[in-house]
N, C-alpha and C positions, 0 to 999 in steps of 0.2 A: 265368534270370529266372522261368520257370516254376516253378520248385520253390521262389524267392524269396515268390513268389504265393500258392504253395500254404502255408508256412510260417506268412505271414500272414493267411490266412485261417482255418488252425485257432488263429492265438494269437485272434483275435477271438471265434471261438467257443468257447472255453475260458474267456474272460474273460465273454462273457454267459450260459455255464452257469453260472459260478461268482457272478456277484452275482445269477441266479434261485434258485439254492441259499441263497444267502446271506438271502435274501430270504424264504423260504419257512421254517418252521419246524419240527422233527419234533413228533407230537404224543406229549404223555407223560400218560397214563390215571393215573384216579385222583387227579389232584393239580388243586385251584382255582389258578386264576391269576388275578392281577391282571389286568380286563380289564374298560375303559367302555365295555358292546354299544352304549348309545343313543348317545355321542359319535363313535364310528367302529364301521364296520359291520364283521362281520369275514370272511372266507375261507376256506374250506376245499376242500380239492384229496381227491379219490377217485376210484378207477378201477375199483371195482366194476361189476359186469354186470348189468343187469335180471335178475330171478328167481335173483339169487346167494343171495337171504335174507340180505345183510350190513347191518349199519345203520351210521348216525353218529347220537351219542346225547352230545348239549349239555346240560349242566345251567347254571339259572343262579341267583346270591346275591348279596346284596348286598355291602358292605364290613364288616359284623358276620358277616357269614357264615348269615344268613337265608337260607332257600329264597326263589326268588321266580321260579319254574316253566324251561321247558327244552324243547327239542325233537329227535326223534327223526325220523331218515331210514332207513327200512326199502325196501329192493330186491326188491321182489317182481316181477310183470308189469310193473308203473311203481311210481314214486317215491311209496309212501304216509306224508303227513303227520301225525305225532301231535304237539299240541299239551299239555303236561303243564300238569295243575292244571287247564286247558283242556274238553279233549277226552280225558277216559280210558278210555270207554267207546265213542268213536269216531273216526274217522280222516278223511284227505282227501288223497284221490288225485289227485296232478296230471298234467296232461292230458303221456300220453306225446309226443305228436307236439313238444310244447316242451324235450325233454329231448332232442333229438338222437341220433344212434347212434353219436357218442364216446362211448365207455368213462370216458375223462380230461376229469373235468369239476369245474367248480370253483363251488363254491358260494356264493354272497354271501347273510349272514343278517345283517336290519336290524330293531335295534328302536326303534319313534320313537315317542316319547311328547308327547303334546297340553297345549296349560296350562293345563289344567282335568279338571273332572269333567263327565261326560255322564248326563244325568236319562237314567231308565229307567223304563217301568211295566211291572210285573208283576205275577202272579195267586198269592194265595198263600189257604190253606184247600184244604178239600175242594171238588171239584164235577166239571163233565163231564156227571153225569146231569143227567136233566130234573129243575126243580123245583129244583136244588141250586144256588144263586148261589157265586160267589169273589169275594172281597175284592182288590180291587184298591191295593197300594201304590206307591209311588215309591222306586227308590233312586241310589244315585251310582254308577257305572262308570268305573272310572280308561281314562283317553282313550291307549288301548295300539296301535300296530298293528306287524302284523310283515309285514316282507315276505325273498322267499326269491328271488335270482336263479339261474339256471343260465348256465354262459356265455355271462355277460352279458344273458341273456334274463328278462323277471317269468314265475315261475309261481307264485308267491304274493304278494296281495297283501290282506292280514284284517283288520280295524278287531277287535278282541274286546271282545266285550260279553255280558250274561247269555245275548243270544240263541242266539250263538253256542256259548258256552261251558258245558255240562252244569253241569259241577263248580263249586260254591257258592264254593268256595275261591280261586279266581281271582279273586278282588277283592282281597284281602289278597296273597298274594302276586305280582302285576301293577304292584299299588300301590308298590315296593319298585325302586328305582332297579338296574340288574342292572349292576356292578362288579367279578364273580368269574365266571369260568366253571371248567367242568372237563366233560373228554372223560372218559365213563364208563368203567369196566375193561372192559366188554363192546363198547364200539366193535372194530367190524371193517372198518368201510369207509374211515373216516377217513386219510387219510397224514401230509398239512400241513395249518398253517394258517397265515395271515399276517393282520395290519389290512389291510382294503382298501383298496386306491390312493384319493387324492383323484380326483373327476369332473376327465374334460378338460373345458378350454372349448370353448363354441362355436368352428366352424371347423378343430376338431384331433380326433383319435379314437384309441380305445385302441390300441395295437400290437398286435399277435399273442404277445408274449411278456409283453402283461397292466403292461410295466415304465414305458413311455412314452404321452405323447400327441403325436401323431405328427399336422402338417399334414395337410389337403386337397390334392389335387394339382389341376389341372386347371379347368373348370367344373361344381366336387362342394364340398356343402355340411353342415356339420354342425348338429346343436342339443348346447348343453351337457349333457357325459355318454354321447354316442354312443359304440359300437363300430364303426361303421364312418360313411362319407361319402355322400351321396346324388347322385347326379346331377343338373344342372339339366334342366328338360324343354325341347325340342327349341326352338331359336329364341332360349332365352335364355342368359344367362352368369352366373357367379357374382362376387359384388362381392369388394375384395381382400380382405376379412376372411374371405373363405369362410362366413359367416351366412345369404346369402339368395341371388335369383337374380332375375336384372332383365333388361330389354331391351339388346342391347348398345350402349355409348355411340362415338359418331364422334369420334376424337382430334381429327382435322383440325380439326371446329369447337369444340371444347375449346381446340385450341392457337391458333389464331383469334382466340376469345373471350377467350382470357387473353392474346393480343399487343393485342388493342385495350384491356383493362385498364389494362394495364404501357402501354401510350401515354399512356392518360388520365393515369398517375398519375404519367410524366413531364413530360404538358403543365403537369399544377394545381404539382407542385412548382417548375418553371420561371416561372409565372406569381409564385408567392409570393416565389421569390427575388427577382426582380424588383420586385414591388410593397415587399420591405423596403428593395433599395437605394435606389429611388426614397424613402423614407421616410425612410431613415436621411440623401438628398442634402437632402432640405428642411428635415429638422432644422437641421442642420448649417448650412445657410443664412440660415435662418432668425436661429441665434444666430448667426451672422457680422455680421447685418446689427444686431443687437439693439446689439453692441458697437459698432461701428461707429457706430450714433447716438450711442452713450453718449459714446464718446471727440471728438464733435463739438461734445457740451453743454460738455464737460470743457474742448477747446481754446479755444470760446469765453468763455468763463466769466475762464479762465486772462488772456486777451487785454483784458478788461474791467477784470482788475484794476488789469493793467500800463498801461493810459492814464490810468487814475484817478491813480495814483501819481504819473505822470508832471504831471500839471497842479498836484495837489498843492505840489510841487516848484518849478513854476515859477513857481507864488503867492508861495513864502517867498522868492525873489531878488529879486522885485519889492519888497515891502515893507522888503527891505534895501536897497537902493539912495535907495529911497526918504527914508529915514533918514536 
């Protein structure tokens, strides 16, 4: 029986490496792929080491095959961000303590874009000295923001706008819906990538193998999109949906309160049958008795004829004899 056990324990695990395999994608440099960053976020798995110097390097295009900018993961001390088109003259180091001291970590990159354009004011001429004024114009900033998970954790989260973004050029290509990407020939950190799973619902949380959204157990409670379930604090319980966390409820007067319902609602149904048959006995009576007179006008009516005739009758014997 043991070794029956053992048997089926590796055919399980053979079957969930192989549809995480299945799942996950090798990545191939140099080539754009069909891909809608803003409709689905996408994923990328790397096991590079802080200070390896490897990067991951995203470009992205639209569906004409327009630039329309791209970001780069460089492994130095921590994870420095370059935002292209962006930031090319500068960078943005996210905060090590949020990147864990897993090696194997998987990247979620979202781009979401706003329905509209955001006014800007900016300084444009010369100026800075004393004495020197700048011209102040207005312009439109396409409503961009990116954000960067690490398992499952935010380390980026960047609305891009002029302020942010040095380079002039980031308006035009920001503005440009991103449809195409392609893993640069110089990526070295990158392995897979997949579309990112849909967010569990509330009350469920991501599995550990990234595949599933997997219940709450217990009095532990989720918000939609968690990786893991929260505990309720002491005193209280979680309702069955596993959403929220309440005082806990007394069955006994629940089952109580719902036997004295189901009473009431056998007593009113008991009264209404009742009050129809007694309804349906007086109808019923009622035209009994309707006919009942009718056929008493009927017999006497009938009876009145039959004496009339009758005397009729014995008018014309008289006046024969008479004769």
């Amino acid at each position: 029986m043991k070794i029956i056990g053992i048997f089926i324990l590796l055919a399980f695990l053979i079957i969930e490496i192989a549809v995480e395999v299945q799942d996950w994608r090798e990545i191939e440099r140099d080539v754009y792929k069909k891909y809608h960053l803003e409709r689905t976020p996408l994923e990328v798995r790397t096991d590079s080491e802080l200070g390896s110097n490897d990067r991951t390097t995203i470009f992205f295009s639209n569906s004409q095959g327009h630039y329309a900018g791209g970001i780069n993961l460089w492994f130095g001390t921590t994870v420095r961000v370059w935002i292209y088109d962006c930031s090319s003259n500068s960078s943005i180091d996210l905060p090590v303590e949020l990147l864990g001291t897993d090696v194997d970590r998987t990247w979620r990159i979202a781009l979401k874009r706003g329905p509209g354009m955001i006014r800007h004011q900016e300084e444009t001429g010369e100026g800075g000295e004393k004495g020197v004024s700048k011209n102040k114009g207005e312009t439109l900033d396409p409503e961009v923001r990116l954000l960067i998970l690490c398992n499952e954790v935010e380390v980026l989260n960047l609305l891009l706008s002029s302020n942010v973004c040095g380079d002039s050029s980031w308006r035009i290509d920001y503005s440009r819906t991103v449809e195409e990407i392609e893993f640069e020939v110089y990526d070295s950190a990158s392995d897979y990538f997949r579309p990112a799973p849909e967010p569990c619902f509330a009350g469920t949380y991501r599995s550990a193998n990234q595949m599933t959204c997997d219940p709450c157990q217990g009095d532990s409670i989720s918000d939609a999109g968690a990786s893991s379930c929260v505990p309720c604090h002491q005193g209280l319980v979680a309702n069955p949906q596993k959403t929220g966390c309440g005082p806990e409820i007394d069955e006994s007067e629940n089952t109580s309160s719902g036997s004295s319902i189901l009473m009431l609602g056998w007593i009113f149904a008991g009264l209404f049958f009742l009050t129809t048959i007694f309804a349906v006995i007086f109808a019923a009576r009622t035209h009994l008795q309707k006919n009942r007179e009718s056929w008493n006008i009927l017999s006497e009516r009938k009876n009145e004829e039959s004496l009339d005739n009758t005397f009729e009758g014995d008018d014309t014997v008289d006046t024969q004899n008479l004769t």
